[in-house]
PAKOL-85897 format. One line per field, with one value per atom (N, C-alpha, C, O): residue number from 1; atom name; x, y negated, z negated. Coordinates in pm, whole numbers. Atoms other than C-alpha are relative to their C-alpha. Example, Ala and Ser with C-alpha at 12.3 -4.5 7.8 and 13.67 -1.06 7.14 Angstrom:
BEGIN
nr 1,1,1,1,2,2,2,2 $
atom N,CA,C,O,N,CA,C,O $
u 89,1230,90,194,-82,1367,-77,-26 $
v 119,450,-120,-118,119,106,-109,-220 $
w 0,-780,0,-66,6,-714,-73,-90 $
This chain:
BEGIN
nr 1,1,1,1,2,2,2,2,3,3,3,3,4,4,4,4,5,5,5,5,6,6,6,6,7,7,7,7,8,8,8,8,9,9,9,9,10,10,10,10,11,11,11,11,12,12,12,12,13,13,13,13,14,14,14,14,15,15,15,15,16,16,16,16,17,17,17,17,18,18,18,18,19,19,19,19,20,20,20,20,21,21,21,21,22,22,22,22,23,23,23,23,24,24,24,24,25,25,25,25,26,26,26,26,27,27,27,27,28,28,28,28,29,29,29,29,30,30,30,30,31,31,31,31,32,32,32,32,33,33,33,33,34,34,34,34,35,35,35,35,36,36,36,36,37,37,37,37,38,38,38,38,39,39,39,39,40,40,40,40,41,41,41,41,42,42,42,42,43,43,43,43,44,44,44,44,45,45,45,45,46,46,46,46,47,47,47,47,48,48,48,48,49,49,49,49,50,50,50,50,51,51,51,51,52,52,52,52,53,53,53,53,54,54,54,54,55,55,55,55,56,56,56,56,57,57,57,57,58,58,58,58,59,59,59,59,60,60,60,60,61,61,61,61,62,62,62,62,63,63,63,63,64,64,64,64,65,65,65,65,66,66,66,66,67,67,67,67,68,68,68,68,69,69,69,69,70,70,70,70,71,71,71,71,72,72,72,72,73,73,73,73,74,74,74,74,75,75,75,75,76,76,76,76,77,77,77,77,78,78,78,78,79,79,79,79,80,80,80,80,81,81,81,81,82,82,82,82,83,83,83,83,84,84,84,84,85,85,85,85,86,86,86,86,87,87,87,87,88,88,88,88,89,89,89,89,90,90,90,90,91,91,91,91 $
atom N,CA,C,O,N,CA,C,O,N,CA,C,O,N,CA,C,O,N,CA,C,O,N,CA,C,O,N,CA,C,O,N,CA,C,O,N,CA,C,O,N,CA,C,O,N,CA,C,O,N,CA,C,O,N,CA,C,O,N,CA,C,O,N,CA,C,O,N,CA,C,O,N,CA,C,O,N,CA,C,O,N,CA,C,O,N,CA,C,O,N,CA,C,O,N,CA,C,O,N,CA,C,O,N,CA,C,O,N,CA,C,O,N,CA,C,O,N,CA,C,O,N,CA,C,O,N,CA,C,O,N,CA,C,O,N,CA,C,O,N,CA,C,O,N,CA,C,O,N,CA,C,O,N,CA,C,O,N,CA,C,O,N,CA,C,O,N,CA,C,O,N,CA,C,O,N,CA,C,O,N,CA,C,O,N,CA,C,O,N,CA,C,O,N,CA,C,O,N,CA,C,O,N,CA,C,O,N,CA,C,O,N,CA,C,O,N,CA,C,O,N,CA,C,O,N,CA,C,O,N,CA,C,O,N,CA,C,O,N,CA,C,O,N,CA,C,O,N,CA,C,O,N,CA,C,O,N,CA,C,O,N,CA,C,O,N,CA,C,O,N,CA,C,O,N,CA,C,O,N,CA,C,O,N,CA,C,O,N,CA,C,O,N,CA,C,O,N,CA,C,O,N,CA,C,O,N,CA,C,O,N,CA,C,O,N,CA,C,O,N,CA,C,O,N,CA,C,O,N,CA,C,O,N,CA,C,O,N,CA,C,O,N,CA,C,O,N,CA,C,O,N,CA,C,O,N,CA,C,O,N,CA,C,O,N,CA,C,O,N,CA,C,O,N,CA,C,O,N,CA,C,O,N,CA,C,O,N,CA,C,O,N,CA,C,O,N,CA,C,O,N,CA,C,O,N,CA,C,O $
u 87,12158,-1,-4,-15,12177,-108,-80,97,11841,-8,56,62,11679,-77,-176,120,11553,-21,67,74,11347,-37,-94,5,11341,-8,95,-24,11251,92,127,-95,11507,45,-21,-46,11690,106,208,-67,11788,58,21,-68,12042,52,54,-51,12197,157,229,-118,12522,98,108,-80,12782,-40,27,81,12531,-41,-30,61,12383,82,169,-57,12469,-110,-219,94,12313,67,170,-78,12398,-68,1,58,12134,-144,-193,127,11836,-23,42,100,11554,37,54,-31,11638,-129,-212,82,11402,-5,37,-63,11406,-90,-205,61,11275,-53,33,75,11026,-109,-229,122,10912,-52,46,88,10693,14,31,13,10688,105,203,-105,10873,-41,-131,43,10876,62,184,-49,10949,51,6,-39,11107,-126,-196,105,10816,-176,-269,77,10541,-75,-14,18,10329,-32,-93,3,10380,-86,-80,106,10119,18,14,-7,10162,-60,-35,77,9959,37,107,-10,9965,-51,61,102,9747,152,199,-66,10010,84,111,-59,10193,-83,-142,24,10065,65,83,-89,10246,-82,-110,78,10051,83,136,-37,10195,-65,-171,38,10181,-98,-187,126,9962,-110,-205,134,9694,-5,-67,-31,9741,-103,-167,167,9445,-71,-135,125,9223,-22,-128,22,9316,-58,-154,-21,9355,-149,-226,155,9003,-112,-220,48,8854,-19,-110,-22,8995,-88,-151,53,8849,-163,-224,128,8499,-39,-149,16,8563,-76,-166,-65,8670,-203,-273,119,8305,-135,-203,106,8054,29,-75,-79,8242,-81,-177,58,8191,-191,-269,134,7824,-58,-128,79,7737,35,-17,-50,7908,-118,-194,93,7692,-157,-208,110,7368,0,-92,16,7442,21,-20,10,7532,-151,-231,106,7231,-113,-215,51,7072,-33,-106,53,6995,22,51,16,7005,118,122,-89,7333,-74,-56,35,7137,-51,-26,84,6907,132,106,-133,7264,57,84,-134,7517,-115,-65,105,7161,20,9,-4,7207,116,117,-169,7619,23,62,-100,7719,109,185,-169,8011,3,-62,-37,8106,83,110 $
v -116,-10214,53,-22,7,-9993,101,211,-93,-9811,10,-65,37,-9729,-75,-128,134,-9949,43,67,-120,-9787,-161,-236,42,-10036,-11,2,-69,-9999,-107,-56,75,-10292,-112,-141,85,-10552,-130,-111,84,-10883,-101,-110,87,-11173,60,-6,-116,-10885,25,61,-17,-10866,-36,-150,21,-10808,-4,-42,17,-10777,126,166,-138,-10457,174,179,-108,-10090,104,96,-88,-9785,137,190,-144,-9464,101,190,-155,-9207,-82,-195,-7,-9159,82,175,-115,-8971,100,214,-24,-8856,10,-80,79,-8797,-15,80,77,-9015,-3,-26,13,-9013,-180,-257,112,-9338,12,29,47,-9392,168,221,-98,-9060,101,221,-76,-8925,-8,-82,-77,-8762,-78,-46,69,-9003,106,110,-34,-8782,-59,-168,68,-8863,2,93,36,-8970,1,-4,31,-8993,-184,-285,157,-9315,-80,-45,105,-9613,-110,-134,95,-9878,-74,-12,88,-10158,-131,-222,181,-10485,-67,-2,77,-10757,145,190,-101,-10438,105,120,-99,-10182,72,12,-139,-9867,92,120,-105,-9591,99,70,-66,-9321,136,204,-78,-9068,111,80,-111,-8706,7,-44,-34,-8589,86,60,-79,-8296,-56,22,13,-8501,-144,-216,123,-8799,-20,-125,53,-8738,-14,-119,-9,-8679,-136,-198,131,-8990,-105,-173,138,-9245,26,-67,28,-9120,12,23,40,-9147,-139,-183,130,-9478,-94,-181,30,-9582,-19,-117,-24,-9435,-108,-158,119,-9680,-162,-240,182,-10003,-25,-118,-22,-9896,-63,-160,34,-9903,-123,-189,136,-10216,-120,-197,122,-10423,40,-50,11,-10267,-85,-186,75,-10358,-183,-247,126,-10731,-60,-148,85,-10841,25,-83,-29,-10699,-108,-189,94,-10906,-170,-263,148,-11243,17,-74,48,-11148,-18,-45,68,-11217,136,122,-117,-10882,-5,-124,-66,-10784,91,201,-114,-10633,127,228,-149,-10360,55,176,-99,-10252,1,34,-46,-10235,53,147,-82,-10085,174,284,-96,-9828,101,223,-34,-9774,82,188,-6,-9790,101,217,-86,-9646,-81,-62,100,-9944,-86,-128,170,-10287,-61,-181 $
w -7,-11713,142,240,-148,-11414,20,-25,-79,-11251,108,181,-112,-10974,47,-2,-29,-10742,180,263,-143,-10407,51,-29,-115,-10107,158,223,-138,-9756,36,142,-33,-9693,-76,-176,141,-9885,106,172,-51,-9751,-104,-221,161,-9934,-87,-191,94,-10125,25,-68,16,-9979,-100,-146,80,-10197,-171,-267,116,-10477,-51,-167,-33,-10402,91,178,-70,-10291,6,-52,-4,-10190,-90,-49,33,-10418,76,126,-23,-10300,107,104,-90,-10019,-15,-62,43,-10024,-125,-82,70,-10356,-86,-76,122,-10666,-84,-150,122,-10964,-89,-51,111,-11275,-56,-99,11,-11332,-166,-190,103,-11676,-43,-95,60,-11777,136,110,-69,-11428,93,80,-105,-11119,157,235,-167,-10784,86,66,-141,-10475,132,166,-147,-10139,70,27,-56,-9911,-67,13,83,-10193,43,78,-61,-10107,-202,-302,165,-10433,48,168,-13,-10436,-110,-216,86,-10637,-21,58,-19,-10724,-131,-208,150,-11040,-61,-88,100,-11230,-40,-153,24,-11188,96,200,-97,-11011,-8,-112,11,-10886,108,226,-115,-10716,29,-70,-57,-10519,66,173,-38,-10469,142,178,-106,-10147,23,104,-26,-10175,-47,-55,-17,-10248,53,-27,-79,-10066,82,92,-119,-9785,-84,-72,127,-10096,-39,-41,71,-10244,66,28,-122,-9934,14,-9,-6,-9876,-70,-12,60,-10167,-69,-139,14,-10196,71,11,-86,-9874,4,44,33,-9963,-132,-152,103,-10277,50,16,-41,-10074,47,6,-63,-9874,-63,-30,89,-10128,-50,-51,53,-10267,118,113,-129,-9935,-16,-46,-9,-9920,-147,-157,109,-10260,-13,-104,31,-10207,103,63,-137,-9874,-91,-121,105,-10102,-83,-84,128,-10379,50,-20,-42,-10137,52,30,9,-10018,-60,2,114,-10346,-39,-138,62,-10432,-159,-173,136,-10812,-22,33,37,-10971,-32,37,11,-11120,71,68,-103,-10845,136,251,-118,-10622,-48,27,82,-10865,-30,-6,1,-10944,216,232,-102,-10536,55,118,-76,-10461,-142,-128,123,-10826,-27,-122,51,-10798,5,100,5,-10867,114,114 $
């Protein structure tokens, strides 16, 4: 089977591996990856983030991670899931 496969570097590959194309964009499944598009990946999933909304995201993400840490120090310090998630809005 032969796909794409996006790497910022590739070691132990000699003779295994080649490059056909850079900055190129490839068709992934349902959607359209772009050249400099940021991909994020964990055990959960992919997600690939268009550029034009990229500040939007990163800092709505951020504003996520936020409330997250606030509502975690709350709840070690014994607070009450509901009267914190009632406060933050997040788990």
């Amino acid at each position: 089977m032969k796909g794409p496969v996006i790497a910022r570097s590739v070691y132990g590959s000699e003779g295994r591996g080649y490059v056909e194309a850079i900055d190129v964009t490839i068709p992934c499944g349902d959607i359209t990856v772009r050249p400099n598009e940021v991909v994020f990946g964990d055990y959960n999933g992919i997600v690939v983030i268009p550029q034009e909304i990229e500040d939007e995201v990163l800092s709505r993400a951020l504003e996520k991670v936020s409330g997250e840490n606030k509502t975690r120090r709350e709840l070690l310090d014994g607070k009450l899931l509901a009267e914190v998630y009632e406060k933050y809005e997040v788990l």
